[in-house]
PQR file with spaces between the fields and no chain letter, atoms N, CA, C, O and H, PARSE charges and radii, in Angstrom:
ATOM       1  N    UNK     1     127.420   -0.036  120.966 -0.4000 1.5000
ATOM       2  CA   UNK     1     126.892    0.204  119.633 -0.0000 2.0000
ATOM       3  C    UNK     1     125.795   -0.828  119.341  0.5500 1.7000
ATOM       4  O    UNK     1     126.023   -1.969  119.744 -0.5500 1.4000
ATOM       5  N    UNK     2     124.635   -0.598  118.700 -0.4000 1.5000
ATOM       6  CA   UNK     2     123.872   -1.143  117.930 -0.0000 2.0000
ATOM       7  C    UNK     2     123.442   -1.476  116.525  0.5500 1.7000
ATOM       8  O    UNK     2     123.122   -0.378  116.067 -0.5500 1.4000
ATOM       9  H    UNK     2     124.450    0.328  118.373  0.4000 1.0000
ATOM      10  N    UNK     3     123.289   -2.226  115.749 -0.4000 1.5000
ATOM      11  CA   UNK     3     123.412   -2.500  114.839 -0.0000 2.0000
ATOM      12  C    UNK     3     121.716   -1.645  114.600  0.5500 1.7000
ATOM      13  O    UNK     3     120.774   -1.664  115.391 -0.5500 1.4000
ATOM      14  H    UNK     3     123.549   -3.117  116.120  0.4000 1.0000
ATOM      15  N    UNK     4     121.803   -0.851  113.048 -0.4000 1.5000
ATOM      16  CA   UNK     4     121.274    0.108  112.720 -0.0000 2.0000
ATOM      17  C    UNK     4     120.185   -0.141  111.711  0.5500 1.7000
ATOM      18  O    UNK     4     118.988    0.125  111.821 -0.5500 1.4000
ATOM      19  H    UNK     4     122.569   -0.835  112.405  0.4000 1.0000
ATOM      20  N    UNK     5     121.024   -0.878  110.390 -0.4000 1.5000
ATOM      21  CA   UNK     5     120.362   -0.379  109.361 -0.0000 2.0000
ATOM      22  C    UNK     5     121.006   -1.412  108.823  0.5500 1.7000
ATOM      23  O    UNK     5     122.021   -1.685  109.464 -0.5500 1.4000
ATOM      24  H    UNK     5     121.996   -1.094  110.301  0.4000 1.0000
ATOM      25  N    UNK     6     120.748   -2.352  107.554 -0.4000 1.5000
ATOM      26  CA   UNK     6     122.029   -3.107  106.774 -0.0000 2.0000
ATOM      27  C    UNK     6     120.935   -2.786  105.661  0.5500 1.7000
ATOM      28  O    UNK     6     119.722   -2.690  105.844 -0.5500 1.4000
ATOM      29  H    UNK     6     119.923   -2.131  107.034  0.4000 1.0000
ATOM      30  N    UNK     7     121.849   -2.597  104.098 -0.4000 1.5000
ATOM      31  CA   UNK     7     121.614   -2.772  103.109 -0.0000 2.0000
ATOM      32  C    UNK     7     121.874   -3.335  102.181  0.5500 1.7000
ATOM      33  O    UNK     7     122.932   -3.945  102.334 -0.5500 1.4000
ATOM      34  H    UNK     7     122.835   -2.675  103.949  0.4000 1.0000
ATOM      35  N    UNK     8     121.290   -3.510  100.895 -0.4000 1.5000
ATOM      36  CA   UNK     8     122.141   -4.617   99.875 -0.0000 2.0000
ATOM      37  C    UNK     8     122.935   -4.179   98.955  0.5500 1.7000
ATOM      38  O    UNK     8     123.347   -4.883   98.034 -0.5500 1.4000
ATOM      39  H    UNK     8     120.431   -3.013  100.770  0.4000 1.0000
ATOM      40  N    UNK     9     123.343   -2.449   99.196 -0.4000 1.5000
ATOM      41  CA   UNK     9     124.052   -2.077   98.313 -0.0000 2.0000
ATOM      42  C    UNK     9     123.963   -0.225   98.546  0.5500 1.7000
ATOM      43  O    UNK     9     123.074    0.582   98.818 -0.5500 1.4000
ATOM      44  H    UNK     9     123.008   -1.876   99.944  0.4000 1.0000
ATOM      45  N    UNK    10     125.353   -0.179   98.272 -0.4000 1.5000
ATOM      46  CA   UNK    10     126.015    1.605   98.546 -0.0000 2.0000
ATOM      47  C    UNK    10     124.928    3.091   99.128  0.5500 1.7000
ATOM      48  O    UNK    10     124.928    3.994   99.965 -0.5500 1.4000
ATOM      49  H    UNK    10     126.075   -0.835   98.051  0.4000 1.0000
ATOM      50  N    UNK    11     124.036    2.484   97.914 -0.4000 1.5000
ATOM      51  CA   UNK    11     122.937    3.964   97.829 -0.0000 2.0000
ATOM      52  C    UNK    11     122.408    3.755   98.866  0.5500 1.7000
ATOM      53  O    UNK    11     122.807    4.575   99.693 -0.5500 1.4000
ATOM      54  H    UNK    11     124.036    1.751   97.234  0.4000 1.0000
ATOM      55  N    UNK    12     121.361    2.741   99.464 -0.4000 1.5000
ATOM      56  CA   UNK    12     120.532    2.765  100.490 -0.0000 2.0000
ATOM      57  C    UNK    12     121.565    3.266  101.758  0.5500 1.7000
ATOM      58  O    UNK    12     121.316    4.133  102.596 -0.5500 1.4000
ATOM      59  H    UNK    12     121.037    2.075   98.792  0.4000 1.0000
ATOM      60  N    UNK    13     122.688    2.520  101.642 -0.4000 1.5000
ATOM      61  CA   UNK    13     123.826    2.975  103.168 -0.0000 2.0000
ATOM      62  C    UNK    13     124.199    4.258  103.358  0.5500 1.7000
ATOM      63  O    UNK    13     124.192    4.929  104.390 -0.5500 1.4000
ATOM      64  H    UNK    13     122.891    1.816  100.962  0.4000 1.0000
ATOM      65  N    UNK    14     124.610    4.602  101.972 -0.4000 1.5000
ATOM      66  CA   UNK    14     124.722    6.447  101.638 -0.0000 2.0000
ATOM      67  C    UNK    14     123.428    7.390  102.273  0.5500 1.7000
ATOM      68  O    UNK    14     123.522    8.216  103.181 -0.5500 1.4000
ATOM      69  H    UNK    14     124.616    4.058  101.134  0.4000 1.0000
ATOM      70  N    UNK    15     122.197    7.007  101.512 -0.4000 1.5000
ATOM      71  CA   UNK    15     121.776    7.417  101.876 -0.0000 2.0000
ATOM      72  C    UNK    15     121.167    7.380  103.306  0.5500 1.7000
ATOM      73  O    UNK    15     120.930    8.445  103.875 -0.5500 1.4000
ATOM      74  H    UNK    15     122.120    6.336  100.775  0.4000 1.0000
ATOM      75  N    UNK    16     120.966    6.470  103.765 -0.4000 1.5000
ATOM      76  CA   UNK    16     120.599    6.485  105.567 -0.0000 2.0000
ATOM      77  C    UNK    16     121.983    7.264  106.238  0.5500 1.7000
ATOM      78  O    UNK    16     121.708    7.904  107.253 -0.5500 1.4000
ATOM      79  H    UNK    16     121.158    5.604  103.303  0.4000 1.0000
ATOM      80  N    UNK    17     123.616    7.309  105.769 -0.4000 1.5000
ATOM      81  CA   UNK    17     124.130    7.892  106.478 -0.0000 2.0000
ATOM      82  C    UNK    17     124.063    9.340  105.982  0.5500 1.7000
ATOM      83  O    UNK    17     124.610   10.253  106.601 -0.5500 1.4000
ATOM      84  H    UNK    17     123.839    6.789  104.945  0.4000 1.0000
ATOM      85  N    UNK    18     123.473    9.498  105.010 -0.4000 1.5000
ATOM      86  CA   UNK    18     123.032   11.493  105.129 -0.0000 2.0000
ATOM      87  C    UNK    18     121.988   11.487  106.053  0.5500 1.7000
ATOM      88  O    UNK    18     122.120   12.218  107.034 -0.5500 1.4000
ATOM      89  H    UNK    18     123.029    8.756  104.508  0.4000 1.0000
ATOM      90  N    UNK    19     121.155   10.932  105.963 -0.4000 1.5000
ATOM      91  CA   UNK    19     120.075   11.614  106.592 -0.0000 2.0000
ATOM      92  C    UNK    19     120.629   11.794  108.362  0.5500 1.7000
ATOM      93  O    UNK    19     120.411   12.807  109.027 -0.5500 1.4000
ATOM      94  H    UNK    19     121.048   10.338  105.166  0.4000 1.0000
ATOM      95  N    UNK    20     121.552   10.252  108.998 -0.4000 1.5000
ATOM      96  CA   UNK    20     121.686   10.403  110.256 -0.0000 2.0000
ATOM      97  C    UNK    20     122.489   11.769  110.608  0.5500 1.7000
ATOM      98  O    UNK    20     122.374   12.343  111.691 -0.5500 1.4000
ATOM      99  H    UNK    20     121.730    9.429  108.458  0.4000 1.0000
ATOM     100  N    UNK    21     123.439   12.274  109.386 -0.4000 1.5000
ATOM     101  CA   UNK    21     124.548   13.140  109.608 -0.0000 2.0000
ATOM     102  C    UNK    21     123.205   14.540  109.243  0.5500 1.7000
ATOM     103  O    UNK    21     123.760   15.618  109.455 -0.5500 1.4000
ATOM     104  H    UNK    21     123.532   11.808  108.506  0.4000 1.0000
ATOM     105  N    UNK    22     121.989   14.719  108.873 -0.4000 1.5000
ATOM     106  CA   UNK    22     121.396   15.962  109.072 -0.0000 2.0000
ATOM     107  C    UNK    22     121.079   16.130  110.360  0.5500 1.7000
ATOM     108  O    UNK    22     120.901   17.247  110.846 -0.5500 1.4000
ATOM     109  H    UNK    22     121.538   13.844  108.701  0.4000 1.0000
ATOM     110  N    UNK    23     120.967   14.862  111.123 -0.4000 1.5000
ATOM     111  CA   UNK    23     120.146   15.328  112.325 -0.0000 2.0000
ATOM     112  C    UNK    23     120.911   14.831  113.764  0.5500 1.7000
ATOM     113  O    UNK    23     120.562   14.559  114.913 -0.5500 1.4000
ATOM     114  H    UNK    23     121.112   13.954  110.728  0.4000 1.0000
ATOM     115  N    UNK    24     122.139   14.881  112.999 -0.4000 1.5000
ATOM     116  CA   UNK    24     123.338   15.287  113.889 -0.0000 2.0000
ATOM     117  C    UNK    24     123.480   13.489  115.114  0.5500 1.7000
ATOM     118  O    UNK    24     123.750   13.457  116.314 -0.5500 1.4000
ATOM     119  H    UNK    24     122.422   15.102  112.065  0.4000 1.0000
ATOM     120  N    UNK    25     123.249   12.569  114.396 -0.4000 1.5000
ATOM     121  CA   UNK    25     123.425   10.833  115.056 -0.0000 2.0000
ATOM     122  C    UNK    25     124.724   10.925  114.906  0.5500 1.7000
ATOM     123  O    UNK    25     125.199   11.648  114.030 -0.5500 1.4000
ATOM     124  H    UNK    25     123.030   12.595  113.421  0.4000 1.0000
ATOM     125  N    UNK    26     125.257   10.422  115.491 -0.4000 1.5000
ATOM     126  CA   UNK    26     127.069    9.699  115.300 -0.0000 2.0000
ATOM     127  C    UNK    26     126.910    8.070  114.562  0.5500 1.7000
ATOM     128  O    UNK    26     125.864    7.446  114.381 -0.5500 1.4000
ATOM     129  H    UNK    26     124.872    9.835  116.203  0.4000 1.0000
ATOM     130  N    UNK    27     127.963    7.758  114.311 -0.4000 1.5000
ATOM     131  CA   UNK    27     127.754    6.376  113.573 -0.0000 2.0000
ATOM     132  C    UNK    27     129.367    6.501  113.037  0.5500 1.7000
ATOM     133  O    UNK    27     130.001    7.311  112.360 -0.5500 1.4000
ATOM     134  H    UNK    27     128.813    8.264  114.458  0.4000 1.0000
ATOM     135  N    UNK    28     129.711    4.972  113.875 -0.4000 1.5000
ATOM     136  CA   UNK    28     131.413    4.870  113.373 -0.0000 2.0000
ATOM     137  C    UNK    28     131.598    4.835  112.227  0.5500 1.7000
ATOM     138  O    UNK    28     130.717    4.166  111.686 -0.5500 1.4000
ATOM     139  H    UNK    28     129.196    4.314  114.425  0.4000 1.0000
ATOM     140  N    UNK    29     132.533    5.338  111.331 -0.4000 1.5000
ATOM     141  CA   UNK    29     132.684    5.204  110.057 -0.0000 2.0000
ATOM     142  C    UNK    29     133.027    3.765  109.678  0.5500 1.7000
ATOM     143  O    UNK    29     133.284    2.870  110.484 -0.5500 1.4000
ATOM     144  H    UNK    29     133.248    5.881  111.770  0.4000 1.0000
ATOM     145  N    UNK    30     132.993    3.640  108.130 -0.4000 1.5000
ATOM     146  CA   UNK    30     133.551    2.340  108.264 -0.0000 2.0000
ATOM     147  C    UNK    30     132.265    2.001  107.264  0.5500 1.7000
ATOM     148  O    UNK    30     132.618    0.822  107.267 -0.5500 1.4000
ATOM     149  H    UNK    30     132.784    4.367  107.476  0.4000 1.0000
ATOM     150  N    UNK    31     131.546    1.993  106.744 -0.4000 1.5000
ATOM     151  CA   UNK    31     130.440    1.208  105.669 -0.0000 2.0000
ATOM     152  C    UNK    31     131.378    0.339  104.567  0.5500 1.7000
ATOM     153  O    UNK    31     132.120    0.661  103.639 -0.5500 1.4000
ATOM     154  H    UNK    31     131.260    2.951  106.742  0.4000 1.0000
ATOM     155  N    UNK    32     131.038   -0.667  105.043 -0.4000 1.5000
ATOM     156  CA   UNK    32     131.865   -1.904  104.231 -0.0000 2.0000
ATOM     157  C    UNK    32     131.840   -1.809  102.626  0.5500 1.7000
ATOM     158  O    UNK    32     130.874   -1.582  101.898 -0.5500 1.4000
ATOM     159  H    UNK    32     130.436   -0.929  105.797  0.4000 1.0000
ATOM     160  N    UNK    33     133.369   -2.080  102.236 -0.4000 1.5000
ATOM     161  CA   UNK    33     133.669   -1.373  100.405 -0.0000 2.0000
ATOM     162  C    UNK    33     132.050   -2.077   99.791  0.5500 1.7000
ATOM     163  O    UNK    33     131.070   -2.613  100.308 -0.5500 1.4000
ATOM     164  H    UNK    33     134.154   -2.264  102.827  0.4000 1.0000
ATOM     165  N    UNK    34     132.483   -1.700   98.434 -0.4000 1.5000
ATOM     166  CA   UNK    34     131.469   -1.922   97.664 -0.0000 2.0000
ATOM     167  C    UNK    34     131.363   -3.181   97.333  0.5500 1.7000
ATOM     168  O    UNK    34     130.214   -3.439   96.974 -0.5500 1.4000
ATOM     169  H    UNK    34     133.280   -1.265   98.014  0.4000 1.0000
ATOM     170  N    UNK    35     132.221   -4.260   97.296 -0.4000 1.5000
ATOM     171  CA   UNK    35     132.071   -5.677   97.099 -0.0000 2.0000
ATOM     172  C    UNK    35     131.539   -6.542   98.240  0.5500 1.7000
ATOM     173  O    UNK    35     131.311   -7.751   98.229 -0.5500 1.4000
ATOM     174  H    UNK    35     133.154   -4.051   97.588  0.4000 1.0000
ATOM     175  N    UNK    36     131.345   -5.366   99.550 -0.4000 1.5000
ATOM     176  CA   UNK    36     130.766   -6.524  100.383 -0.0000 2.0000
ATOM     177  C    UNK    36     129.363   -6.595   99.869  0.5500 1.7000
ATOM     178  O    UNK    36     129.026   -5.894   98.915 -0.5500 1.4000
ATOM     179  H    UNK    36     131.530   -4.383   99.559  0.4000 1.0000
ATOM     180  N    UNK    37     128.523   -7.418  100.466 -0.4000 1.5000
ATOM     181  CA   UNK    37     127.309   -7.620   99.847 -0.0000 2.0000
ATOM     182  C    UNK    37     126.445   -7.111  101.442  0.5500 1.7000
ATOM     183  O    UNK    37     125.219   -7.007  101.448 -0.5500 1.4000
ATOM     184  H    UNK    37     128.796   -7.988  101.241  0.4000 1.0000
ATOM     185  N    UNK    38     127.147   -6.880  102.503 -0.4000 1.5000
ATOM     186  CA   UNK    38     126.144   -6.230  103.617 -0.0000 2.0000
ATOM     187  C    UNK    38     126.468   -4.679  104.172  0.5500 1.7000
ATOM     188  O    UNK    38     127.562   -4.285  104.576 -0.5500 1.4000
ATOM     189  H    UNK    38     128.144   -6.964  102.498  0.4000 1.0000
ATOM     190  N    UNK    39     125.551   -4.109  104.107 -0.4000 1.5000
ATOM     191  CA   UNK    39     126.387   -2.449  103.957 -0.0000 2.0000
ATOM     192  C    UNK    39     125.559   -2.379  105.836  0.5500 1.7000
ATOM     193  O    UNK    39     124.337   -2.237  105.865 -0.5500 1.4000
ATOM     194  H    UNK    39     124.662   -4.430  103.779  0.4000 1.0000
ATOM     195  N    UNK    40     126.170   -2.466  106.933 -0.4000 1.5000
ATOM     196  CA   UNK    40     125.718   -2.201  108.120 -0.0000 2.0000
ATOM     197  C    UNK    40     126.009   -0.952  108.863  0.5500 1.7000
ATOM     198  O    UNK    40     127.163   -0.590  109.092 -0.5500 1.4000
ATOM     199  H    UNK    40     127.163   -2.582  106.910  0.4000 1.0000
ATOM     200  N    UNK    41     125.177   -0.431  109.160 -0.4000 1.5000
ATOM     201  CA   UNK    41     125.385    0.697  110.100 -0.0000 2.0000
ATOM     202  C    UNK    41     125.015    0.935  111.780  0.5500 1.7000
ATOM     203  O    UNK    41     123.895    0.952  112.289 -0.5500 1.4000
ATOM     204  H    UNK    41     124.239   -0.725  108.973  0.4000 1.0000
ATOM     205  N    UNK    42     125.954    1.060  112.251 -0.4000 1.5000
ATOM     206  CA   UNK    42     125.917    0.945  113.994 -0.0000 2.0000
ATOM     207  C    UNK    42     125.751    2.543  113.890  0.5500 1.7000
ATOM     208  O    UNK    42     126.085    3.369  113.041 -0.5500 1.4000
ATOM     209  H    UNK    42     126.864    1.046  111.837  0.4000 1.0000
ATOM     210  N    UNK    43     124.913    2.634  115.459 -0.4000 1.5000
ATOM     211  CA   UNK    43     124.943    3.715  115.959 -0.0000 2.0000
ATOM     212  C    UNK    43     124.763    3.038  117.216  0.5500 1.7000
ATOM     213  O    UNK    43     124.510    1.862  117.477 -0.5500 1.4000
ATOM     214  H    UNK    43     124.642    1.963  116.149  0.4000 1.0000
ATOM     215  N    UNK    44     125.100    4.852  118.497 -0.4000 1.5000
ATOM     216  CA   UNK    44     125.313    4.148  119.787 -0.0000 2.0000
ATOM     217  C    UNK    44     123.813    3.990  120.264  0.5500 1.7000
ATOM     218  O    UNK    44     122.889    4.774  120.046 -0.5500 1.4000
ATOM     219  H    UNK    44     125.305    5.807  118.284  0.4000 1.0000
ATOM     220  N    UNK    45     123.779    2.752  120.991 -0.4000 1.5000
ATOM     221  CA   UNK    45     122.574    2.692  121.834 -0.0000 2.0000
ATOM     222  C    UNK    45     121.910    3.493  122.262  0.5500 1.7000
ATOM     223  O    UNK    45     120.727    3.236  122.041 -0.5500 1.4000
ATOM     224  H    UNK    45     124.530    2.115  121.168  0.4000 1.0000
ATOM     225  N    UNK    46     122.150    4.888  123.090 -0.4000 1.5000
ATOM     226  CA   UNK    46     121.140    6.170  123.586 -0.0000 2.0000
ATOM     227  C    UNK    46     120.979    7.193  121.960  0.5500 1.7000
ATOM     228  O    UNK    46     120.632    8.374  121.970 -0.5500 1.4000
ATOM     229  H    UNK    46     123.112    5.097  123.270  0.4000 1.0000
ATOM     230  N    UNK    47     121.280    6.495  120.821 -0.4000 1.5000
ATOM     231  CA   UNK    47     120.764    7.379  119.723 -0.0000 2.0000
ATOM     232  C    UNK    47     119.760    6.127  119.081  0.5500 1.7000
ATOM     233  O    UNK    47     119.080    6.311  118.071 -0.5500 1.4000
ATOM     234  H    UNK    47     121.562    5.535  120.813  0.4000 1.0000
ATOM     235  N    UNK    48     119.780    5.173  119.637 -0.4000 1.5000
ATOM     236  CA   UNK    48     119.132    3.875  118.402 -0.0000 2.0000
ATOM     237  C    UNK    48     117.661    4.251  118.418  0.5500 1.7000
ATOM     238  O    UNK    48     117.129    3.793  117.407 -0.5500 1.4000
ATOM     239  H    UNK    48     120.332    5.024  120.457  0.4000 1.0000
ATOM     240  N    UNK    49     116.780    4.931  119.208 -0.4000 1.5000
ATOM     241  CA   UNK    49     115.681    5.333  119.386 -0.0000 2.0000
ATOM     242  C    UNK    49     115.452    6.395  117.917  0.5500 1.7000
ATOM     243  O    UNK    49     115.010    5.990  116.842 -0.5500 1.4000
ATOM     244  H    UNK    49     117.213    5.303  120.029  0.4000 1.0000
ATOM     245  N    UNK    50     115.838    7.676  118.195 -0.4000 1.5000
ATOM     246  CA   UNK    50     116.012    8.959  117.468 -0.0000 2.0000
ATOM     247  C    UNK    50     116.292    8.049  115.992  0.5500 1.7000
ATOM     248  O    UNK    50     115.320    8.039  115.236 -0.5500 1.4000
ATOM     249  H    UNK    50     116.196    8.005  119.069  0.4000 1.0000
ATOM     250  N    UNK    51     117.294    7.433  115.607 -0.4000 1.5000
ATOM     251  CA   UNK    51     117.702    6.749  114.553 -0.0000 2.0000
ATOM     252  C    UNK    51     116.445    5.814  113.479  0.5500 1.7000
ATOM     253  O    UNK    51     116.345    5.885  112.254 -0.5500 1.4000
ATOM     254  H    UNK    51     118.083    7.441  116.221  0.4000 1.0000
ATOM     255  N    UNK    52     115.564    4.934  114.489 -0.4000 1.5000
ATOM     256  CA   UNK    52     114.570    4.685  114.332 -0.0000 2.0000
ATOM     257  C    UNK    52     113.477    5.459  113.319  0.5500 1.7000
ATOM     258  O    UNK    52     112.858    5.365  112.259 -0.5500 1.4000
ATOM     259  H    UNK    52     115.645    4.876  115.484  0.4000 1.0000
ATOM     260  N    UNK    53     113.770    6.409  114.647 -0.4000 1.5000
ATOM     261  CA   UNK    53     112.481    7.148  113.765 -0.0000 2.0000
ATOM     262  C    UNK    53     112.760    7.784  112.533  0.5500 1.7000
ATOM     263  O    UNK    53     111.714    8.009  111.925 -0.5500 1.4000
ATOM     264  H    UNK    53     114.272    6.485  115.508  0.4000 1.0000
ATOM     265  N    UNK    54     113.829    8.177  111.901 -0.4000 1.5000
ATOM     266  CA   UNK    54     113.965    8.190  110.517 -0.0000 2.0000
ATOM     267  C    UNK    54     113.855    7.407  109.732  0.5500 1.7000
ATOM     268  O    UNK    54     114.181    7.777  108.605 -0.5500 1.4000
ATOM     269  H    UNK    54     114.679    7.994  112.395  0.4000 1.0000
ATOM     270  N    UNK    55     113.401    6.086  109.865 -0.4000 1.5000
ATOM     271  CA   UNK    55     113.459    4.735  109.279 -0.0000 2.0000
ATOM     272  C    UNK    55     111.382    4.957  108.727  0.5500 1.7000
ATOM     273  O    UNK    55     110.707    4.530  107.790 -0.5500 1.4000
ATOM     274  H    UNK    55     113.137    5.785  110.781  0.4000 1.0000
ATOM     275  N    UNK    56     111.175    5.604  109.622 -0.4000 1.5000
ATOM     276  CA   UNK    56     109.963    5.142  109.923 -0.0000 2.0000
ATOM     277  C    UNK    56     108.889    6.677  109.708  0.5500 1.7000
ATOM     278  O    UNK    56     107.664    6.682  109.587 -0.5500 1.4000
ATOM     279  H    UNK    56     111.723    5.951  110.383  0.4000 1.0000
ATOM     280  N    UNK    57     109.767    7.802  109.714 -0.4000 1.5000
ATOM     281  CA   UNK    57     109.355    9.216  109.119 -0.0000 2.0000
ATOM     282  C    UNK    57     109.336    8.778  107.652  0.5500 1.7000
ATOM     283  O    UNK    57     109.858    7.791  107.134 -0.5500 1.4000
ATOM     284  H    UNK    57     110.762    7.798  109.813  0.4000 1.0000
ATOM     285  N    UNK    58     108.288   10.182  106.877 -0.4000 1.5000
ATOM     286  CA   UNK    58     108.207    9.819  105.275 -0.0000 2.0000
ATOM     287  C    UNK    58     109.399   11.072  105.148  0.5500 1.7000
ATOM     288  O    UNK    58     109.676   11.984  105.926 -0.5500 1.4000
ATOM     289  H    UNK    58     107.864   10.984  107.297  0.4000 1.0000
ATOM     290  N    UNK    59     110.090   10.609  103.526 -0.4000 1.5000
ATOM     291  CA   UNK    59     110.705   11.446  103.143 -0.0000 2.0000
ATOM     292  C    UNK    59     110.635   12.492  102.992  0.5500 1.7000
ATOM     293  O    UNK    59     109.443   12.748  102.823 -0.5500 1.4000
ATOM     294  H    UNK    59     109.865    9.868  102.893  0.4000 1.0000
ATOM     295  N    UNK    60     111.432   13.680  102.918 -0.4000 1.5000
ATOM     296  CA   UNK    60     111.270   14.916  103.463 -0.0000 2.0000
ATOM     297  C    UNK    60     110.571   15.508  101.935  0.5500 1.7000
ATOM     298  O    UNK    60     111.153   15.293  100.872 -0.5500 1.4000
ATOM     299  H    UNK    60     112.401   13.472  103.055  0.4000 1.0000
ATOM     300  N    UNK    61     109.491   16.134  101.990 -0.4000 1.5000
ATOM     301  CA   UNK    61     108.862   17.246  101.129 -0.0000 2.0000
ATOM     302  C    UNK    61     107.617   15.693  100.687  0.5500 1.7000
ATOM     303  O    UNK    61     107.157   15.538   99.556 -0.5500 1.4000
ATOM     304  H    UNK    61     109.018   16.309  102.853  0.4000 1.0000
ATOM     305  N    UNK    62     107.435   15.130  101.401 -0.4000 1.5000
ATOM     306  CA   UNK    62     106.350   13.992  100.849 -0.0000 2.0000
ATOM     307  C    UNK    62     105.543   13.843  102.016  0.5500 1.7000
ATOM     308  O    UNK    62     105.057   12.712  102.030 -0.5500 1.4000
ATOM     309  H    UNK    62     107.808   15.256  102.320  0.4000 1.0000
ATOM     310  N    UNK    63     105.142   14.655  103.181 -0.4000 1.5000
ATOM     311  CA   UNK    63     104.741   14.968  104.314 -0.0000 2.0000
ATOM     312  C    UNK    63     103.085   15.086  104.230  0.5500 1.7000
ATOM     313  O    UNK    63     102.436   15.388  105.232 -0.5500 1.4000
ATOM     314  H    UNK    63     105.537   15.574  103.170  0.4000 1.0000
């Protein structure tokens, strides 16, 4: 696993794990409760590429 994405709070983690679950990434469950202050998301190494590039695509209908 690779470390993915960390955020400073629920929404940003929520939302990066919809978008990975549209385009079908795996990613262990597990996004740390709401009092942690680091919201991290692993995915496996042969997806960290693909994963990327949603980081780095514009939001969908802003194309």
């Amino acid at each position: 696993m690779a470390r993915f994405f960390d955020s400073k709070g629920n929404a940003g983690a929520n939302r990066m794990v919809d978008l990975l679950k549209e385009r079908g990434i795996a990613y262990p469950q597990g996004i740390p409760p709401e009092w942690s202050r680091q919201k991290e998301i692993m995915v496996a190494a042969e997806d960290l590429e693909a994963a990327e590039r949603i980081l780095c695509s514009p939001p969908r209908g802003e194309a």
